[in-house]
Backbone as a chain_set.jsonl record, in Angstrom:
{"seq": "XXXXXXXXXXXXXXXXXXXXXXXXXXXXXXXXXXXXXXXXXXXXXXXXXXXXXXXXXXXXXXXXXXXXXXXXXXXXXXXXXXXXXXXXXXXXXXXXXXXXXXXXXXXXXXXXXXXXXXXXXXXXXXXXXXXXXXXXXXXXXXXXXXXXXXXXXXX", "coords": {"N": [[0.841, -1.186, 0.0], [0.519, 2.21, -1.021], [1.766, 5.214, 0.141], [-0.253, 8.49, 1.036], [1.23, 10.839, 0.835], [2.864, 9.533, -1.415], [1.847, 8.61, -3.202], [0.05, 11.632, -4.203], [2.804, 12.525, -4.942], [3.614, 11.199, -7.222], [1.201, 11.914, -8.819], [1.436, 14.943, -9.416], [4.02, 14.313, -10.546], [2.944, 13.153, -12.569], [1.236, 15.256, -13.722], [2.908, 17.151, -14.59], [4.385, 16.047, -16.375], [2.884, 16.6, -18.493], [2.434, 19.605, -18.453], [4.127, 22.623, -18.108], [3.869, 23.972, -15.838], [2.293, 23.669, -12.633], [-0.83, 23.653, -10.405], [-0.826, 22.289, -7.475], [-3.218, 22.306, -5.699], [-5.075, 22.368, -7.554], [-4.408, 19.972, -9.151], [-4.613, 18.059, -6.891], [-7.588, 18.409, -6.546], [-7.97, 17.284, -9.185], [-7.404, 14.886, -8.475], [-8.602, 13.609, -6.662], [-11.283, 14.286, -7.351], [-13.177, 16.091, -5.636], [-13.008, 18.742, -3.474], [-10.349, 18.739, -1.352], [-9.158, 17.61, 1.965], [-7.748, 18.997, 4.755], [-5.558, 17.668, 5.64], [-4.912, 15.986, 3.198], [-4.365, 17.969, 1.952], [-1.443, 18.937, 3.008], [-0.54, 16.827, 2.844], [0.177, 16.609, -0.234], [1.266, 19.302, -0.283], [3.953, 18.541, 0.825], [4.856, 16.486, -0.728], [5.345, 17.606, -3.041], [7.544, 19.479, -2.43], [9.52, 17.383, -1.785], [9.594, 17.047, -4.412], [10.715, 19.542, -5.652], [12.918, 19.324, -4.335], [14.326, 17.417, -4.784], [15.014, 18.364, -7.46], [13.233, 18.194, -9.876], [11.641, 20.151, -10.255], [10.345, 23.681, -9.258], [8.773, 24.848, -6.536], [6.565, 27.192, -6.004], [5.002, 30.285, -5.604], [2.1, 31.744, -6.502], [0.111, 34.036, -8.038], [-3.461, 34.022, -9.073], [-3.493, 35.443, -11.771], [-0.982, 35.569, -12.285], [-0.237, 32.749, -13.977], [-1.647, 32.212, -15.809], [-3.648, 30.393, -17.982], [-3.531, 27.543, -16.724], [-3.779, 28.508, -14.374], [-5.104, 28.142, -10.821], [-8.279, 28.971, -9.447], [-9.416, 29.787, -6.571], [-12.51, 29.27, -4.862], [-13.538, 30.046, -2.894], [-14.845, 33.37, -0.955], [-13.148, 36.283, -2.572], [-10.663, 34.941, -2.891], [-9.675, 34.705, -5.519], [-7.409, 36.478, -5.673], [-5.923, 35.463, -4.068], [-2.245, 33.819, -3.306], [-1.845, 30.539, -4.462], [0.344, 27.484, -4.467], [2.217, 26.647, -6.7], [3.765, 23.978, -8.884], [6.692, 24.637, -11.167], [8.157, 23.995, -14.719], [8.425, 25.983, -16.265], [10.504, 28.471, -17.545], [10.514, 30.857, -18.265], [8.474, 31.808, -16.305], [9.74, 31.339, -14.074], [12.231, 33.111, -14.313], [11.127, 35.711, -15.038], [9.368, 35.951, -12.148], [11.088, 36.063, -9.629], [11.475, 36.45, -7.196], [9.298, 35.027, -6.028], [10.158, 32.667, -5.434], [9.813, 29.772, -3.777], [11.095, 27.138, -2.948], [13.936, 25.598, -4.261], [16.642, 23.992, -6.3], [20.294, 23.548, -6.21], [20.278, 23.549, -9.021], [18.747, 25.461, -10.461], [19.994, 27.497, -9.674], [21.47, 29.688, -11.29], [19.309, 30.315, -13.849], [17.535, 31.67, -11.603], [18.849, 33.492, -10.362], [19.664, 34.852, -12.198], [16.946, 36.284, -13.211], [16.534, 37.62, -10.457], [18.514, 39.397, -11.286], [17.674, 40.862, -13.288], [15.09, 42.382, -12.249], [16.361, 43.524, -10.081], [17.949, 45.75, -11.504], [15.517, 46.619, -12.957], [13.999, 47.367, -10.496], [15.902, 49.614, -10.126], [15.79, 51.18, -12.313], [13.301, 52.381, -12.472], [11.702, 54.8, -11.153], [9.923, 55.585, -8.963], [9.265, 52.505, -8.045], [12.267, 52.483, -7.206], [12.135, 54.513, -4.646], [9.525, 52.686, -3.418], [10.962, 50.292, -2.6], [13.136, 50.896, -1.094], [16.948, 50.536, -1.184], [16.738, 47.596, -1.82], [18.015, 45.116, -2.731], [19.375, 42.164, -5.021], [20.482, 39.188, -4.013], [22.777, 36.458, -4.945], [21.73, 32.906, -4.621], [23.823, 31.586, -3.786], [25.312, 32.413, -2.489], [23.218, 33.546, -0.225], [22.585, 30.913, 0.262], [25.059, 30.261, 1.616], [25.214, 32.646, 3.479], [23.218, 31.804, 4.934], [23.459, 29.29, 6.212], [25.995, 29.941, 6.891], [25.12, 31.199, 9.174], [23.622, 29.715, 11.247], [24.604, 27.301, 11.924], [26.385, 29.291, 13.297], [24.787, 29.899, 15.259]], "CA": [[0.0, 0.0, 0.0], [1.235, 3.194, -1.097], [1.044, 6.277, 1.167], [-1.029, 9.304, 0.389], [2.096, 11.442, 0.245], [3.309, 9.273, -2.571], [0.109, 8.79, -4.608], [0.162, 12.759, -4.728], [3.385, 12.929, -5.512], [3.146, 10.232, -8.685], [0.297, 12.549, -9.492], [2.089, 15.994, -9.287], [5.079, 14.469, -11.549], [2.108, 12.788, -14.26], [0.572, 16.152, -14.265], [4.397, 17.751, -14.721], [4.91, 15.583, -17.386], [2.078, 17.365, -19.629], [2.274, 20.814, -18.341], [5.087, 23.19, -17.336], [3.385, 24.559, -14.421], [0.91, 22.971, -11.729], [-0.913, 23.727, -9.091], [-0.843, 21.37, -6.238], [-4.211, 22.19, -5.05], [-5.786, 22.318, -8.528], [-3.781, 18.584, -9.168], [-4.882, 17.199, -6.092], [-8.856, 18.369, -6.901], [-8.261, 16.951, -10.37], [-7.271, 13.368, -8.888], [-9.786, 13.484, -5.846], [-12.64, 14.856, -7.868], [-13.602, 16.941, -4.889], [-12.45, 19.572, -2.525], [-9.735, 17.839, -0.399], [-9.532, 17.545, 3.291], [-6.396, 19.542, 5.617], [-4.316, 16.688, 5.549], [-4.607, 15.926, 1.98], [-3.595, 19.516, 1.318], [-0.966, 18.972, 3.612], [0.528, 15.678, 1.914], [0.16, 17.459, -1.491], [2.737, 20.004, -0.038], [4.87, 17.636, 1.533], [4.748, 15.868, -1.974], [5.725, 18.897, -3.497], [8.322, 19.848, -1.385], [10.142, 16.729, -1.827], [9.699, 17.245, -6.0], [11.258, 20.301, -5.922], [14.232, 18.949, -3.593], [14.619, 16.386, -6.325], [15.749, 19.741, -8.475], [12.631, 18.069, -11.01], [10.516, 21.406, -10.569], [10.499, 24.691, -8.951], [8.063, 25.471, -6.052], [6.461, 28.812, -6.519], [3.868, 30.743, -4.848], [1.797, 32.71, -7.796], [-1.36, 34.49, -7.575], [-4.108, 33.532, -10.575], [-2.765, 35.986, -12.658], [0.56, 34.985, -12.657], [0.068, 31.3, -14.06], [-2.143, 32.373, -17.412], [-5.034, 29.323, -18.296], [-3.5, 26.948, -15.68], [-4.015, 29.168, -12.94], [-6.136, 27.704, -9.721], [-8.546, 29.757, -8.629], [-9.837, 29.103, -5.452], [-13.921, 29.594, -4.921], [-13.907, 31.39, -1.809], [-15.124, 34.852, -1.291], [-11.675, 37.133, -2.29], [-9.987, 33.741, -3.106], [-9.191, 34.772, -6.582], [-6.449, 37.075, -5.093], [-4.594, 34.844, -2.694], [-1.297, 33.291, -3.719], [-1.364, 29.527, -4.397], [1.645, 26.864, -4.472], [2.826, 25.293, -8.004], [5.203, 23.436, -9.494], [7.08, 24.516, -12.904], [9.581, 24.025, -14.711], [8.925, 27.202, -16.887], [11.742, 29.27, -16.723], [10.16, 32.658, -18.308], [7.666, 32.386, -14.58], [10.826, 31.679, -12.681], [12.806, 34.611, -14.538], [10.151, 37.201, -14.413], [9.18, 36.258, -11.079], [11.998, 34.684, -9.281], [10.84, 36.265, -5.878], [8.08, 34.526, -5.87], [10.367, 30.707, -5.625], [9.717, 29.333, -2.351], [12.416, 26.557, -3.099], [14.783, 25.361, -5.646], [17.608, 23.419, -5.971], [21.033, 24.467, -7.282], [19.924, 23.432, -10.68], [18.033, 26.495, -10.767], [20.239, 29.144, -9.203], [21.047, 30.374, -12.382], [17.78, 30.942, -13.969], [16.422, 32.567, -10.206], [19.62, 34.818, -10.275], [19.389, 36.143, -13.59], [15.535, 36.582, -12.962], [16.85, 38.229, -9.542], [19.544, 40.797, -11.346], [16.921, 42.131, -14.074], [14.416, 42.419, -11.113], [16.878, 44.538, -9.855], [17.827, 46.481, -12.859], [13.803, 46.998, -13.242], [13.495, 48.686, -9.836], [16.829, 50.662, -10.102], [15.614, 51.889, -13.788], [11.894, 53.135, -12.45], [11.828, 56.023, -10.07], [9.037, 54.487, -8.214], [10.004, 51.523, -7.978], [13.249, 53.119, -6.421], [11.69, 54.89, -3.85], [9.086, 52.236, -2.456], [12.228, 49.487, -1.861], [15.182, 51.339, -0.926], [17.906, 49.587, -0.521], [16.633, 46.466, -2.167], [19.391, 44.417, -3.806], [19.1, 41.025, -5.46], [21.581, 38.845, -3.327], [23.296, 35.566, -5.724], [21.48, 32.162, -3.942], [24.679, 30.774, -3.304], [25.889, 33.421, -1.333], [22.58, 33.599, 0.71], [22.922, 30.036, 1.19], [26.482, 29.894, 2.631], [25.363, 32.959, 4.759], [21.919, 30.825, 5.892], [24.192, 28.318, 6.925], [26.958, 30.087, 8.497], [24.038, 31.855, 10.562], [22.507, 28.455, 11.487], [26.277, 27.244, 12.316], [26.958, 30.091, 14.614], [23.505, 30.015, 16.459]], "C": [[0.886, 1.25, 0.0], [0.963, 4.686, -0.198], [0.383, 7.31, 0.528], [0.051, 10.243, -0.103], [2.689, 11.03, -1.529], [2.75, 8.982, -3.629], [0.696, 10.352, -5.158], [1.152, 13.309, -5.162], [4.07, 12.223, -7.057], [2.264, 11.572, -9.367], [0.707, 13.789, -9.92], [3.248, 15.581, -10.478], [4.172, 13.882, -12.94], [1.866, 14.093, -14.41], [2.474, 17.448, -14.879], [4.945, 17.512, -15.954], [4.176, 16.203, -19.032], [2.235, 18.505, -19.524], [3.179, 21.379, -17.822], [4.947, 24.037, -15.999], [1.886, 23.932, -14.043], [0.302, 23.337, -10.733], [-1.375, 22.35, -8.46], [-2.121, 21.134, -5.674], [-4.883, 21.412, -6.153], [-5.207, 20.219, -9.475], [-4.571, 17.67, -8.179], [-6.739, 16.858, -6.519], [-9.48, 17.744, -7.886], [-8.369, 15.204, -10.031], [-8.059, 12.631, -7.726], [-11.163, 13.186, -6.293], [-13.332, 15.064, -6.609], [-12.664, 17.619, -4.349], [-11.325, 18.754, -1.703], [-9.293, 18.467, 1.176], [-7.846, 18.412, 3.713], [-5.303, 18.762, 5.213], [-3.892, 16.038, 4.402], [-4.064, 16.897, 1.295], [-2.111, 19.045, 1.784], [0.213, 18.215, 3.108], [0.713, 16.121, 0.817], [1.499, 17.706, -1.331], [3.701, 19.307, 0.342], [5.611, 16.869, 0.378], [5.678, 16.968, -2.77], [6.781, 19.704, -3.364], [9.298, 18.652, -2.146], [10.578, 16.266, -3.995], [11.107, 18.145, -6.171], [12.972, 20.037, -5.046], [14.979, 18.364, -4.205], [15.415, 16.928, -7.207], [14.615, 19.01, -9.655], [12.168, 19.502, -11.138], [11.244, 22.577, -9.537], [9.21, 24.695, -8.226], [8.181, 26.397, -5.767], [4.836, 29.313, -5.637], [3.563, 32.032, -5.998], [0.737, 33.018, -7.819], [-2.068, 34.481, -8.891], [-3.65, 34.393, -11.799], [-1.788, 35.735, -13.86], [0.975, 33.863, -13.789], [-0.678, 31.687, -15.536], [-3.574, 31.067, -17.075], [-4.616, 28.375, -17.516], [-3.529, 27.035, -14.401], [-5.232, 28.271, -12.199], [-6.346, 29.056, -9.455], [-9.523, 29.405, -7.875], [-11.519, 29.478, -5.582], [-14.275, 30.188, -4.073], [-14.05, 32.466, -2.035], [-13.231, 35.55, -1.02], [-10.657, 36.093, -2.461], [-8.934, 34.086, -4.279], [-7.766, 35.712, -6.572], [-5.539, 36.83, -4.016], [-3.897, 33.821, -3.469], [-1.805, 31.457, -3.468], [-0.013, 28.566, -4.822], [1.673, 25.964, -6.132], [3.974, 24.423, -7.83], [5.385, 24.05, -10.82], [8.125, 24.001, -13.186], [9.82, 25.169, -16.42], [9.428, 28.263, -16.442], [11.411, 30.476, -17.399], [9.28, 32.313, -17.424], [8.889, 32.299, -14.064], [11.795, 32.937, -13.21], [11.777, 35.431, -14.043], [9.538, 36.597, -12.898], [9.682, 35.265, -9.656], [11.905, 35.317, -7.662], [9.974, 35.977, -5.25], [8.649, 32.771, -5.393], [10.429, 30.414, -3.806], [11.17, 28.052, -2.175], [12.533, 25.668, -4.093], [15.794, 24.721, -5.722], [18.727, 24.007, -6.461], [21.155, 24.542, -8.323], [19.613, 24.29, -10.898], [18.285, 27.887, -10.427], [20.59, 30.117, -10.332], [20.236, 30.973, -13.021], [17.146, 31.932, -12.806], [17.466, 33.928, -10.218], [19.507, 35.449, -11.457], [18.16, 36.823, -13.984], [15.634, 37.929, -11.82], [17.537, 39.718, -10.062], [18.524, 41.759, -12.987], [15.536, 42.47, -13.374], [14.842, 43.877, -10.707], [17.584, 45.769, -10.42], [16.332, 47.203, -13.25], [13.93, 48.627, -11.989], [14.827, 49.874, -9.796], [16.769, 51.911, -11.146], [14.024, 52.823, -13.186], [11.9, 53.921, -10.724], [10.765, 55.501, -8.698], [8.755, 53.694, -7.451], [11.243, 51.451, -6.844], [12.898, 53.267, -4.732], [10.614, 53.863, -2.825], [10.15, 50.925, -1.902], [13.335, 50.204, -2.054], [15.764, 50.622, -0.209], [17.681, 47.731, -1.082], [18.128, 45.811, -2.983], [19.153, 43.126, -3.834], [20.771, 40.3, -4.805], [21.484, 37.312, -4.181], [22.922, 34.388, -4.98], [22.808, 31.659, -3.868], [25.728, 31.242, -2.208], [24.571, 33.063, 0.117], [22.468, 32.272, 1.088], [24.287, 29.717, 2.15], [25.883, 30.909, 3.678], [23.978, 32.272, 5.803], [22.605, 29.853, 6.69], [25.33, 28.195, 7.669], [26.525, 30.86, 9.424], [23.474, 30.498, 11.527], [23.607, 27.762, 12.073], [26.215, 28.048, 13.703], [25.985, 30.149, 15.688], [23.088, 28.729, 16.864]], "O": [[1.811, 1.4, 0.798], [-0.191, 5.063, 0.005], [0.348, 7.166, -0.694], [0.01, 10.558, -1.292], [2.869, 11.789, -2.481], [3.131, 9.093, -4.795], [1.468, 10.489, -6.107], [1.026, 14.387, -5.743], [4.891, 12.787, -7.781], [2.701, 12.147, -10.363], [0.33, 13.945, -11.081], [3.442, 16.432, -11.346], [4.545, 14.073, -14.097], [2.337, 14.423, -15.499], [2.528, 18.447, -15.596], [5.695, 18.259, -16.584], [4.654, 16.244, -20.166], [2.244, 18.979, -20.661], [3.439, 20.82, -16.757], [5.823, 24.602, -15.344], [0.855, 23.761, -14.694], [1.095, 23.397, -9.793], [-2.16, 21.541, -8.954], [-2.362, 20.035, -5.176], [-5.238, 20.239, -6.034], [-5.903, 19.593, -10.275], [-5.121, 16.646, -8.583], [-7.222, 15.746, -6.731], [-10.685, 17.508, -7.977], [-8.976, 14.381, -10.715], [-8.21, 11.409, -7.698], [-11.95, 12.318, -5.918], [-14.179, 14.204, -6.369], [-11.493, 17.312, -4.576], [-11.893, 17.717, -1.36], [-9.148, 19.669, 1.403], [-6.914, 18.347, 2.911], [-4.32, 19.134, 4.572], [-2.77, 15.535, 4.349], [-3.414, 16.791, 0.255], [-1.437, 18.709, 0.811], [1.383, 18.566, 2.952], [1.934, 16.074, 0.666], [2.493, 17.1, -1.73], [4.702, 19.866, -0.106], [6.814, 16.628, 0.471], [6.881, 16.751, -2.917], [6.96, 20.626, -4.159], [9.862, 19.046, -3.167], [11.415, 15.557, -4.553], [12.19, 17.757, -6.611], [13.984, 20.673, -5.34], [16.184, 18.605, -4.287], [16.352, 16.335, -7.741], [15.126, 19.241, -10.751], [12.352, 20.032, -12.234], [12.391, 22.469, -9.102], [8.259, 24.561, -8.997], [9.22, 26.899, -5.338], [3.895, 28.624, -5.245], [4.331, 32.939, -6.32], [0.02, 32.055, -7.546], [-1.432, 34.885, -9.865], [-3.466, 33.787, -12.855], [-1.673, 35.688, -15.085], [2.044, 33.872, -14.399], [-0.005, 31.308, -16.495], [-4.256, 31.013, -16.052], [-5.695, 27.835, -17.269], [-3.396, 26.186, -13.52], [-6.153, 27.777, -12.849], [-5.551, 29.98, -9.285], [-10.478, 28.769, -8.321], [-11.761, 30.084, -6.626], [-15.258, 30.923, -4.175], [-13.609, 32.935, -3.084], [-12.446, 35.466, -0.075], [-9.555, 36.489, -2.081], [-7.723, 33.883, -4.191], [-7.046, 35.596, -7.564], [-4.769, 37.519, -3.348], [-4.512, 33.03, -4.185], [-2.107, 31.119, -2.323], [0.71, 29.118, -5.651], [1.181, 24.876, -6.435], [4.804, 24.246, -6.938], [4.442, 24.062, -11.611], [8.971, 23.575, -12.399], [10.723, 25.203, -17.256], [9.142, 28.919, -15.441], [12.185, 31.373, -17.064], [8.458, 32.913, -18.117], [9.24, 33.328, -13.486], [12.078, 33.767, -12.346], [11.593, 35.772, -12.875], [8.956, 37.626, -12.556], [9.159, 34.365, -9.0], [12.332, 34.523, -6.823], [9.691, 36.406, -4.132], [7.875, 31.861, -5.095], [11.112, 30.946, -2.931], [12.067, 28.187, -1.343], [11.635, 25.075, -4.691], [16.221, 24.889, -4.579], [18.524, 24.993, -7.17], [21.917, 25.341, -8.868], [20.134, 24.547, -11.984], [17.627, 28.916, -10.577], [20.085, 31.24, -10.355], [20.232, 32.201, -12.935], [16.365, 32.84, -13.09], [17.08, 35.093, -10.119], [19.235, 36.645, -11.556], [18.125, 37.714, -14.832], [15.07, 39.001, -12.04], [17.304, 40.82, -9.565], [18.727, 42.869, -13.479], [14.741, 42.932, -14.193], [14.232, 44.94, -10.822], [17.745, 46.753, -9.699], [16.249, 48.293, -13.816], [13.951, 49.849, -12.136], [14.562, 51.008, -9.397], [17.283, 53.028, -11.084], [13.834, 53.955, -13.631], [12.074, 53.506, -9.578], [11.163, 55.104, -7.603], [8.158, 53.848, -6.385], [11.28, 50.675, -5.889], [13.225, 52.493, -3.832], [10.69, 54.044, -1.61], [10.054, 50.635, -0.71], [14.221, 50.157, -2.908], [15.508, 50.137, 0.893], [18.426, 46.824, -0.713], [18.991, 46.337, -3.685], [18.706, 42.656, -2.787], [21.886, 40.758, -5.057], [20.359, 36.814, -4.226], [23.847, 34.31, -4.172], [22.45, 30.489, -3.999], [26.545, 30.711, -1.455], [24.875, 32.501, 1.169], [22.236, 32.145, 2.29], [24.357, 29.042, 3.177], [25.864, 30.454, 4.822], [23.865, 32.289, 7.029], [22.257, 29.658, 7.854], [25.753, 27.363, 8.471], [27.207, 31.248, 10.372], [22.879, 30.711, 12.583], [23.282, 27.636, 13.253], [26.052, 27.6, 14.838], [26.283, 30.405, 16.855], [22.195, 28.605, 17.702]]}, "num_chains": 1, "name": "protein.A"}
């Protein structure tokens, strides 16, 4: 007997295999055929999580917008405006919106940093922009992981 984690995450890499971006919820609803329960959400992510660790995909947090005709949108009141969790492995969403990657492997620091340094090029170019993040700067994931980990080290 297979666990529920690993059902959903079979299901998450079939639906991966047709489409370059997924949502997790909108995956799980597709292989339920209903609404699914806390803990089925729960394994989803967990599922999901352990994809993207893999370095197969990119988990991303993207609000219906973001995603085009594969977007989830939720049915709650004001739903249609709250961020849900994918998978992709399209790399114009992770360029244009590479502060949006929840996590990635180092397969992908490339793509997230060069997403990251015309990010930062954007807001340095628009006055705007400027002014509501000052001081922003796009920091190279391999840097912010050595210093995550020589913070995590020293504490």
């Amino acid at each position: 007997m297979t666990s529920m984690t690993e059902t959903f995450r079979q299901a998450l890499q079939n639906a991966l295999a047709g489409r370059d971006t997924v949502s997790i919820r909108g995956t799980l609803i597709e292989l339920l055929g209903r609404d699914p329960y806390a803990g089925e959400v729960s394994a989803a992510h967990k599922a999901a999580r352990r994809i993207a660790e893999d370095g197969k995909a990119v988990l991303i947090s993207l609000l219906p917008d973001q995603v085009g005709a594969d977007a989830y949108v939720p049915t709650a009141r004001r739903a249609g405006r709250r961020a849900s969790k994918y998978l992709t492995v399209d790399e114009k969403i992770i360029k244009d919106l590479p502060c949006r990657v929840e996590l990635a492997t180092e397969k992908w620091d490339a793509l997230i940093d060069e997403g990251m340094r015309l990010t930062q090029q954007e807001i340095e170019s628009d006055p705007m922009l400027s002014m509501l993040l000052p001081g922003w700067k796009a920091e190279p994931r391999a840097e912010e992981r050595a210093r995550l980990s020589a913070g995590t080290a020293a504490g």
